[in-house]
C-alpha positions as CSV (number, residue, x, y, z in Angstrom):
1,X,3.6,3.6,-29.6
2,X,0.4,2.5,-27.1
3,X,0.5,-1.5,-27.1
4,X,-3.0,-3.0,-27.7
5,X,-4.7,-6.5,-28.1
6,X,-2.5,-7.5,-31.2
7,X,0.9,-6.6,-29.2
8,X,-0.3,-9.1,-26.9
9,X,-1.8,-11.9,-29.0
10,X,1.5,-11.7,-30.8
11,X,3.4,-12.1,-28.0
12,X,1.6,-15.2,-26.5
13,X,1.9,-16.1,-30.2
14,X,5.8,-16.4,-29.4
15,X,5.7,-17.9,-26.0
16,X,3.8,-20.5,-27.0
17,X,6.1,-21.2,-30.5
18,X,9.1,-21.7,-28.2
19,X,7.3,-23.8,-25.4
20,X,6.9,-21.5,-22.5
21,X,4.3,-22.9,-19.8
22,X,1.8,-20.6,-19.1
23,X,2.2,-19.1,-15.3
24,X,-0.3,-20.7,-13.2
25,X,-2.5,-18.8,-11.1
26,X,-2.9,-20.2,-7.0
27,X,-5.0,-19.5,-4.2
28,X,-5.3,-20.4,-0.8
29,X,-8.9,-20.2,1.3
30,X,-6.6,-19.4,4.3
31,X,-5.2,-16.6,3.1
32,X,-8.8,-15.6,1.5
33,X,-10.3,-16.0,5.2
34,X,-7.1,-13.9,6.8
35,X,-7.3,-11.1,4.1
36,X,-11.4,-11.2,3.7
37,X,-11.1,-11.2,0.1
38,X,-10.3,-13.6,-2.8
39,X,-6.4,-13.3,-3.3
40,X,-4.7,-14.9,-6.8
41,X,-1.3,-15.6,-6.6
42,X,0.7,-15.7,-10.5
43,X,3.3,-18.4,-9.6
44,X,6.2,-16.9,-11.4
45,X,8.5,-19.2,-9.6
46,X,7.3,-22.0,-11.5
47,X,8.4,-20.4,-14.7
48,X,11.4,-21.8,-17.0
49,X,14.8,-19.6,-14.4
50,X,12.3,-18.7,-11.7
51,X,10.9,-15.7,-12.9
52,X,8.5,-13.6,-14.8
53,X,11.6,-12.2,-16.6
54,X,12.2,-14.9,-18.8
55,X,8.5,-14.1,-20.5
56,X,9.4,-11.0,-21.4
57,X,13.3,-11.9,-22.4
58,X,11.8,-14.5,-24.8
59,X,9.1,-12.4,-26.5
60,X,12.0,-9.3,-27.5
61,X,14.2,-12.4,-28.6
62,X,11.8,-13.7,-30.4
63,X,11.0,-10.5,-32.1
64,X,14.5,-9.8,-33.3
65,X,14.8,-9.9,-37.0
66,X,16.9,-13.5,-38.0
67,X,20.0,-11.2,-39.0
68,X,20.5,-9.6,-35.7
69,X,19.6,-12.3,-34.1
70,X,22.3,-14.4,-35.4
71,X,24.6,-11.7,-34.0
72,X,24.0,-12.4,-30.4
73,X,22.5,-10.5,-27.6
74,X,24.2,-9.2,-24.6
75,X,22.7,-7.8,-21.5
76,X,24.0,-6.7,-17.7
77,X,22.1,-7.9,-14.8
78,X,23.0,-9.4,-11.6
79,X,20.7,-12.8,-11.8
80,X,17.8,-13.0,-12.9
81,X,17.5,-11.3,-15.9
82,X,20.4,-12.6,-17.1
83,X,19.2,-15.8,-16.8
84,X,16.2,-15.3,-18.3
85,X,18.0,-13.5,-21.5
86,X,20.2,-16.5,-21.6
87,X,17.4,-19.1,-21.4
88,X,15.5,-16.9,-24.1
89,X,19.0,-17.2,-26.3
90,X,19.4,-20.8,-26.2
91,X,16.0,-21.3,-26.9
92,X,16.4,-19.3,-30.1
93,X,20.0,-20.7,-30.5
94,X,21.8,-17.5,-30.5
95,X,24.9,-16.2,-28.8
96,X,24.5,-14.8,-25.0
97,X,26.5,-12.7,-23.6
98,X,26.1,-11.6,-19.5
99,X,27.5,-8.6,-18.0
100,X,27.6,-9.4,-14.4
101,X,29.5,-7.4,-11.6
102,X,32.1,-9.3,-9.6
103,X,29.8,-9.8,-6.7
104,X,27.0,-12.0,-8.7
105,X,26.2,-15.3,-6.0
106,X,27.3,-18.5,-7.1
107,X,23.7,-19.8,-7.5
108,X,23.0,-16.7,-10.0
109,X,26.2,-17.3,-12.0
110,X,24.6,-21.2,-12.2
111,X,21.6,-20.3,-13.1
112,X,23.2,-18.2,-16.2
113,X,25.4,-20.9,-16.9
114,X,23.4,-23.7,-17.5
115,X,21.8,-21.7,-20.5
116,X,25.8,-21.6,-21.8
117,X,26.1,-18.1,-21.4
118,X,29.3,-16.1,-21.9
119,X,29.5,-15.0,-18.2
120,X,31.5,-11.4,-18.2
121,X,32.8,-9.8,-14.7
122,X,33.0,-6.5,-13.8
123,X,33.3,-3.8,-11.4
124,X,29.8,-3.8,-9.0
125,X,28.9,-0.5,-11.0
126,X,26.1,0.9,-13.1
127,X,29.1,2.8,-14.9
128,X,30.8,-0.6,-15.2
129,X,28.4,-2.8,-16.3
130,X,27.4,-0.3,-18.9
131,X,30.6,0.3,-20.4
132,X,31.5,-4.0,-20.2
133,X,28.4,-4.8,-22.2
134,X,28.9,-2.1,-24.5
């Protein structure tokens, strides 16, 4: 199905309902001058778990129909996806569930954390984290 204007007005529509900030967009002169034109930087970084993910993590969560909602999500990712699906779950006040492998950094396994996550290990393997999170 080719997305149009409406896909995307309704999913600002459900950023903005859960509180999302807006990405901001930077520049620098400096950097204009070095690379002779006008350069925009989209500050992901300043989004809600560091990333861009967590926009698109909250507009499919927000999507979801109430009843499977209420069922819980689950995903496999590594960091920052995971974060950004938990984030996206607490926000809608739904059960998370992250399939991580066993070599996740601390500081990724935090980040998931502090949404309250159900943090599950496994083998660092496509197969693995396929079959966990099924």
């Amino acid at each position: 199905m080719p997305l149009g204007l409406l896909h995307v007005q309704q999913a600002l529509k459900r950023l903005l309902a859960t509180g999302a900030p807006p990405t901001p967009i930077l520049r620098s002169q400096i950097i204009d001058a070095a690379a002779g034109c006008t350069v925009y930087f989209k500050a992901e970084h300043l989004q809600r778990t560091g990333s861009f993910k967590y926009r698109g993590a909250v507009n499919a969560l927000q999507a979801l129909e109430s009843e499977a909602a209420a069922k819980g999500v689950v995903c496999h990712s590594s960091g920052n996806h995971g974060a950004a699906v938990a984030a996206a779950a607490a926000a809608r006040g739904v059960p998370c569930c992250v399939v991580v492998p066993e070599t996740t950094p601390a500081a990724k396994l935090v980040n998931m954390d502090r949404y309250n996550a159900r943090i599950v290990k496994c083998a660092p393997t496509q197969q693995a984290r396929t079959e966990t999170a099924a």
